[in-house]
TIRO-2110 file (N, C-alpha, C; in Angstrom, 1 decimal):
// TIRO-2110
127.1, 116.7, 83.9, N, 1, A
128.2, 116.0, 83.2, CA, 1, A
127.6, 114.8, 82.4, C, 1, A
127.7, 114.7, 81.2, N, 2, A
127.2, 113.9, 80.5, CA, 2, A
127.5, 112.8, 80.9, C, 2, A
126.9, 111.5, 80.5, N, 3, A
127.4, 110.0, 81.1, CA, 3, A
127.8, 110.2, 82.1, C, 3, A
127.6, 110.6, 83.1, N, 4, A
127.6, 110.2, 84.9, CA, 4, A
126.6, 109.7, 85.1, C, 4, A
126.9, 108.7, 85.9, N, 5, A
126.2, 108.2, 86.6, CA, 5, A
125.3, 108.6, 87.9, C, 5, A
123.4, 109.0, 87.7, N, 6, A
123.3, 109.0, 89.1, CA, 6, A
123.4, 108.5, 90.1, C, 6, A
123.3, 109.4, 91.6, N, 7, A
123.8, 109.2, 93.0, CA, 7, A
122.3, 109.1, 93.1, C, 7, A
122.5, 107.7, 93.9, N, 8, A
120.8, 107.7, 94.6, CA, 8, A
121.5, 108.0, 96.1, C, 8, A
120.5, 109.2, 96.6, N, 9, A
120.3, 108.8, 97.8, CA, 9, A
119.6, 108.3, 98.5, C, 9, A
119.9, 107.8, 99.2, N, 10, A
118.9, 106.6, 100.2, CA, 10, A
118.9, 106.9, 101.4, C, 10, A
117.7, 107.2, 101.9, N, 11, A
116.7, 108.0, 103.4, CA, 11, A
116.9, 106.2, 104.3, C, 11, A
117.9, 106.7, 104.9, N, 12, A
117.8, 105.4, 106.3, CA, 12, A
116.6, 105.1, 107.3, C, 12, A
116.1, 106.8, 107.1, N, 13, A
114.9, 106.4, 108.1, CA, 13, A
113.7, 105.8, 107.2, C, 13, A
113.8, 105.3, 106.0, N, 14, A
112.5, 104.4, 105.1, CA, 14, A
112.8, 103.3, 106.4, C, 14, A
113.8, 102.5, 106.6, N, 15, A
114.1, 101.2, 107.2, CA, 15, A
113.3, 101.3, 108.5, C, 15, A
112.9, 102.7, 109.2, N, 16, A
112.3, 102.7, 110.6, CA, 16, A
110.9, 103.0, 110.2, C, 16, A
110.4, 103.0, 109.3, N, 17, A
109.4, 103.6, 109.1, CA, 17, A
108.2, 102.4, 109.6, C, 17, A
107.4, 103.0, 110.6, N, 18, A
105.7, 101.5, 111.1, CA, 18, A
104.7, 101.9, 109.7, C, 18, A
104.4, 100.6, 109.6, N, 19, A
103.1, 100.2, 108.7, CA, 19, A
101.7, 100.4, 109.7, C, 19, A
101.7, 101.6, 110.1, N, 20, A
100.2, 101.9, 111.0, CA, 20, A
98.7, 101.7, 110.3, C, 20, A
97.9, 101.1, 111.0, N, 21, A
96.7, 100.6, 110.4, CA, 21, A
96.0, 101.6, 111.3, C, 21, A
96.2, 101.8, 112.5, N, 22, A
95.2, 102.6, 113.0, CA, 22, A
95.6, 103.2, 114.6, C, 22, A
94.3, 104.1, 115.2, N, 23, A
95.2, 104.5, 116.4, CA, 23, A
94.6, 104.0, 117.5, C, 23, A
95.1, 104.0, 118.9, N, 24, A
94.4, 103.6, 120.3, CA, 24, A
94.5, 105.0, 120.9, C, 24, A
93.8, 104.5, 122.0, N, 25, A
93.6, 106.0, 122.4, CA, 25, A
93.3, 107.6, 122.5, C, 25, A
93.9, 108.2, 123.4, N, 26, A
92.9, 110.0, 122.8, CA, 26, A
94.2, 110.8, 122.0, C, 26, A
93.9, 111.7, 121.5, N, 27, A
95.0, 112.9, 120.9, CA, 27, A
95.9, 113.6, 121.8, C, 27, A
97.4, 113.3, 121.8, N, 28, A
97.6, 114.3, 122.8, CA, 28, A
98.5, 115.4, 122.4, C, 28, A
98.1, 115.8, 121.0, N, 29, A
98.6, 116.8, 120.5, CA, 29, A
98.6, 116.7, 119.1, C, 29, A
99.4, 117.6, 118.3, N, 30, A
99.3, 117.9, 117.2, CA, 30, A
100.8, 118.3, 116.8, C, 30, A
101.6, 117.8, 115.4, N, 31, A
102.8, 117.9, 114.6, CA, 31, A
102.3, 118.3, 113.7, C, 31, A
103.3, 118.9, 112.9, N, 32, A
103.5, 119.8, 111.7, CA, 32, A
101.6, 119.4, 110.6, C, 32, A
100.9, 119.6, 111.5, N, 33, A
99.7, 120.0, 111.4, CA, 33, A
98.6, 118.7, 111.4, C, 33, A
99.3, 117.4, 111.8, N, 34, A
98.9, 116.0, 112.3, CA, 34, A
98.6, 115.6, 113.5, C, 34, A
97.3, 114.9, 114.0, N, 35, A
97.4, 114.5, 115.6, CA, 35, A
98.6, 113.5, 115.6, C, 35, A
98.7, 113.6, 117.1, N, 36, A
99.6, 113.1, 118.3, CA, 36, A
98.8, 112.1, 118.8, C, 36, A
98.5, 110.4, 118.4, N, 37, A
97.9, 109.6, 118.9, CA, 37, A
98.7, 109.0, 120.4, C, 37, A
98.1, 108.7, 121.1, N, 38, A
99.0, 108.5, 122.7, CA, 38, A
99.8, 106.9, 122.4, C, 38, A
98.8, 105.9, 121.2, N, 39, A
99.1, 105.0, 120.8, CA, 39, A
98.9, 104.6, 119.3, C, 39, A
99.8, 104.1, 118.8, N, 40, A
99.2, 103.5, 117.6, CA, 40, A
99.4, 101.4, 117.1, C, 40, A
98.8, 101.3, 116.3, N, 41, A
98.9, 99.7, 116.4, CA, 41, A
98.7, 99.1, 114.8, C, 41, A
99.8, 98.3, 114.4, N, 42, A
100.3, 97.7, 113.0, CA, 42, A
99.4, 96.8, 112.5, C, 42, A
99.1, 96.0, 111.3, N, 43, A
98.1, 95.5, 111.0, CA, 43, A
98.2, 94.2, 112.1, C, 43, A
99.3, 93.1, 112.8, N, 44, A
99.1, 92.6, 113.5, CA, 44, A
98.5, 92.8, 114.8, C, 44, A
98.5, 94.0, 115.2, N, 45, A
97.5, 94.5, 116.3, CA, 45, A
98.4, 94.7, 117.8, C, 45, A
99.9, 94.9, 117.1, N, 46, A
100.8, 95.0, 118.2, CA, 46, A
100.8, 96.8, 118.4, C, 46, A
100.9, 97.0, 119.6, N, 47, A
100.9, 98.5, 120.0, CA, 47, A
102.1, 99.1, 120.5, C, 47, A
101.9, 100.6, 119.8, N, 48, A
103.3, 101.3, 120.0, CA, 48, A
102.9, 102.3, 121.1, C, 48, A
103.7, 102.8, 121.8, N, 49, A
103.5, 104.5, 122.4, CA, 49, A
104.0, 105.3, 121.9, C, 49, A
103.5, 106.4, 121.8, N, 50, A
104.3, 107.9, 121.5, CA, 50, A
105.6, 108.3, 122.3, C, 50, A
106.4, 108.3, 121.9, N, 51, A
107.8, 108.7, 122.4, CA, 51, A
108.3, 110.4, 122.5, C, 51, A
107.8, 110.7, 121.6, N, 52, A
108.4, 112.2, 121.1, CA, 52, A
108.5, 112.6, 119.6, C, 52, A
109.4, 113.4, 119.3, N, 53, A
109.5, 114.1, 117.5, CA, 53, A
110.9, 113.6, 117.2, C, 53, A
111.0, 113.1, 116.2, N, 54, A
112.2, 112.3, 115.8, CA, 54, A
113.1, 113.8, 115.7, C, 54, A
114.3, 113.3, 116.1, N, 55, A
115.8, 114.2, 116.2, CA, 55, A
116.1, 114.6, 114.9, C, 55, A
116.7, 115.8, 114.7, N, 56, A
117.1, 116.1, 112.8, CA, 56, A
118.2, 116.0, 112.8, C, 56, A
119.2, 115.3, 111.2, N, 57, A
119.9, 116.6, 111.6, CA, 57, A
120.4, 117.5, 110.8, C, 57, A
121.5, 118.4, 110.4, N, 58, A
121.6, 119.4, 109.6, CA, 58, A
121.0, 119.5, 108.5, C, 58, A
121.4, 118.6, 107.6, N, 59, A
120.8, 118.1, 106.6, CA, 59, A
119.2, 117.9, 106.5, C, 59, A
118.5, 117.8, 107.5, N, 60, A
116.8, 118.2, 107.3, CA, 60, A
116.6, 116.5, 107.4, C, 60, A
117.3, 115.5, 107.6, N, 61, A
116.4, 114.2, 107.6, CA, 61, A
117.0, 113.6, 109.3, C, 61, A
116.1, 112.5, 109.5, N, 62, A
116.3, 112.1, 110.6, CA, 62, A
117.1, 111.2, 111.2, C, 62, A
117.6, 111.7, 112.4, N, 63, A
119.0, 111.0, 112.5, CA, 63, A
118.4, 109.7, 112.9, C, 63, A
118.7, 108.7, 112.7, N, 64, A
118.0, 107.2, 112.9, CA, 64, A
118.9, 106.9, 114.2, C, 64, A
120.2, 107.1, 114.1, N, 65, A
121.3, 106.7, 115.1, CA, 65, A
120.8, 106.9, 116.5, C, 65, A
120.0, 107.8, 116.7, N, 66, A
119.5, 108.5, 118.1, CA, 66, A
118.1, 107.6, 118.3, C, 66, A
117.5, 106.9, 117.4, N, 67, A
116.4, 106.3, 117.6, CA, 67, A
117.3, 104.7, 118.5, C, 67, A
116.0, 104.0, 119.2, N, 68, A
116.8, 103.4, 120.5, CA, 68, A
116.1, 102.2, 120.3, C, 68, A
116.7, 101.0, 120.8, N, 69, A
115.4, 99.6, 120.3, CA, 69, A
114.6, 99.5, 120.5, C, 69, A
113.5, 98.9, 119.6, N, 70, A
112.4, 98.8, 119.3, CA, 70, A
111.8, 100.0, 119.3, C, 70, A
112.1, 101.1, 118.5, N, 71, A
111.9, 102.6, 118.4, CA, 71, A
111.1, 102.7, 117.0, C, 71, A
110.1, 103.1, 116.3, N, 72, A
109.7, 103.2, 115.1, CA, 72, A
109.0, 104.9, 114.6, C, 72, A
109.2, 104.9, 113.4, N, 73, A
109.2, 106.5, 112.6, CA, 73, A
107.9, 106.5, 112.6, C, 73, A
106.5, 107.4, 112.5, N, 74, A
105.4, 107.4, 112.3, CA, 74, A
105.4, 109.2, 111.7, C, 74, A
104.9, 108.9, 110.2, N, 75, A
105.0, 110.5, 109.7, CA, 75, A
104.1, 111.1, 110.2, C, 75, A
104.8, 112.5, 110.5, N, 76, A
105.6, 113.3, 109.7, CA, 76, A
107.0, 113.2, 110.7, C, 76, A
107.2, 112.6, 111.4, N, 77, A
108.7, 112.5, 112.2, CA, 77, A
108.2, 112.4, 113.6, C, 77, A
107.2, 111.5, 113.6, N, 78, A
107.1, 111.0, 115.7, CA, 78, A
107.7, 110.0, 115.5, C, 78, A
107.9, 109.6, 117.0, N, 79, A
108.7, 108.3, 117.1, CA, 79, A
107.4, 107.6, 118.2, C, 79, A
107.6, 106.4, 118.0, N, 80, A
106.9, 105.5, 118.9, CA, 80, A
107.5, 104.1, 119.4, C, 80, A
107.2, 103.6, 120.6, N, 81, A
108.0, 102.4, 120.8, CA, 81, A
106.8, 101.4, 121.1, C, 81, A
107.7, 100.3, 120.2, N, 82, A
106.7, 99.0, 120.7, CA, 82, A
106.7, 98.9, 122.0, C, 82, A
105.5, 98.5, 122.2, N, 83, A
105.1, 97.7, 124.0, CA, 83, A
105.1, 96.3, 123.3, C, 83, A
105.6, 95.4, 124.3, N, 84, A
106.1, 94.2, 124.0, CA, 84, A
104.6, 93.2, 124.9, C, 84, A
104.3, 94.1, 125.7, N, 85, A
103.5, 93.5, 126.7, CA, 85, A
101.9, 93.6, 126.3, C, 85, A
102.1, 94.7, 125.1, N, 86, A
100.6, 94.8, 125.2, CA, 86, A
99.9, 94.8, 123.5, C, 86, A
99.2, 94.3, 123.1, N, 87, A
98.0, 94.5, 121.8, CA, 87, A
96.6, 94.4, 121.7, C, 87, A
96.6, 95.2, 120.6, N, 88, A
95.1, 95.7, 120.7, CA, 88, A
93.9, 94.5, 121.0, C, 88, A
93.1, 95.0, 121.3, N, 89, A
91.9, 93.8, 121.7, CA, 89, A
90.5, 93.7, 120.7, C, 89, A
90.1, 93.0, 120.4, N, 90, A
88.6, 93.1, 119.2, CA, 90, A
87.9, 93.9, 119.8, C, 90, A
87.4, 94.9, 118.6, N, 91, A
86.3, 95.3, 119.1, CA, 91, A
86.7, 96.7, 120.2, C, 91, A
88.2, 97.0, 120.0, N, 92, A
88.1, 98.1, 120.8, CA, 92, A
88.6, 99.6, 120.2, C, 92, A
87.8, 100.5, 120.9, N, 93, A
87.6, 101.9, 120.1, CA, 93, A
88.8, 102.2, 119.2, C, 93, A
88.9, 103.1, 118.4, N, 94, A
90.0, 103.1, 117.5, CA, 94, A
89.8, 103.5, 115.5, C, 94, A
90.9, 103.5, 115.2, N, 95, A
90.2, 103.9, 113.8, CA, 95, A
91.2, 102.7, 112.9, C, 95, A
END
């Protein structure tokens, strides 16, 4: 239609998305063809755990609603939760 105006749509799960610098721990699996780090940790050096595979829904994107506090997106669709108790240490293994 001429002169319409585009619809942006806007992906809710950008807002959950972690700024991962790197991982802790071993591999405990593999997603849509990515390791499954057991932990990962943000440029401040605070650590998350592996939760699971983020929920869909019909529509092919992720339902954010179902993600739970302090819950964060890690592509291609894992979820990981801050540990409040714990960050990474100098100097220890990791990438």
């Amino acid at each position: 239609m001429p002169g319409a105006i585009p619809i942006w749509r806007h992906d809710d799960a950008r807002i959950y998305d972690l700024a991962v610098t790197g991982n802790d721990g071993r591999v405990i699996g593999s997603y849509a063809g990515q390791p499954i780090f057991e932990s990962v940790f943000d440029l401040d050096g605070y650590r998350y755990a592996y939760v699971g595979v983020a929920p869909r829904l019909r529509s092919g994107r992720v339902d954010v609603k179902a993600l739970r506090e302090n819950q964060w997106l890690v592509g291609p669709g894992l979820v990981y939760e801050w540990d409040r108790h714990s960050r990474r240490k100098a100097g220890r293994a990791g990438s």
